[in-house]
C-alpha angles and dihedrals in degrees: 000000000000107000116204122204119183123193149107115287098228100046116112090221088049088050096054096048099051082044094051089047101048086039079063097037096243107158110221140174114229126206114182101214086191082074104014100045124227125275119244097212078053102060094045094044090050088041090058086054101040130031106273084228085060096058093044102092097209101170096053112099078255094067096035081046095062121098108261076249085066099050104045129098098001116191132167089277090043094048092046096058096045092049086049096049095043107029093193095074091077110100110246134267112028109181122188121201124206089256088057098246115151127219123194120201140355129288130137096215083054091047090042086059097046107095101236127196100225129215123271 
């Protein structure tokens, strides 16, 4: 199993998840969408599998730093395109399984439950 975590390297969250995950040997691939991007056929796919208000990240400077335009009446769509334009605004991190399920967030309770092919 290829485990994908997407985040931004510097994040907390992002640290103790990648340090949870090498403490268990899972073996991951890591993309930074602070200096990669997101993909928009991400964001959608991941949208259709958790709630789009679960992956925007509105309590982070990104989110209190957007125009009272930007923040209204945020819908999928809306969500989408912000997450897209400011990649930051994408709660960290975001893991994807094999199977595509989709993980948002970090807790060690969460990662304890995900079956995880372990290193030999």
């Amino acid at each position: 199993m290829t485990i994908h975590i997407f985040g931004i390297k510097n994040c907390d969250t992002m640290k103790k998840a990648t340090h949870w995950l090498s403490l268990n040997d899972v073996e991951y691939d890591f993309h930074d969408y602070k200096k990669e991007g997101v993909n928009e056929h991400w964001l959608k796919a991941w949208c259709q599998l958790v709630s789009w208000d679960a992956l925007l990240n509105t309590r982070g400077t990104t989110w209190r730093k957007l125009s009272h335009d930007e923040r209204a009446n945020v819908n999928e769509e809306k969500a989408c395109a912000l997450m897209k334009q400011y990649p930051s605004l994408v709660k960290r991190p975001v893991l994807v399984d094999d199977s595509g399920k989709v993980y948002v967030g970090f807790s060690e309770t969460q990662y304890q439950k995900i079956n995880f092919e372990r290193k030999t």
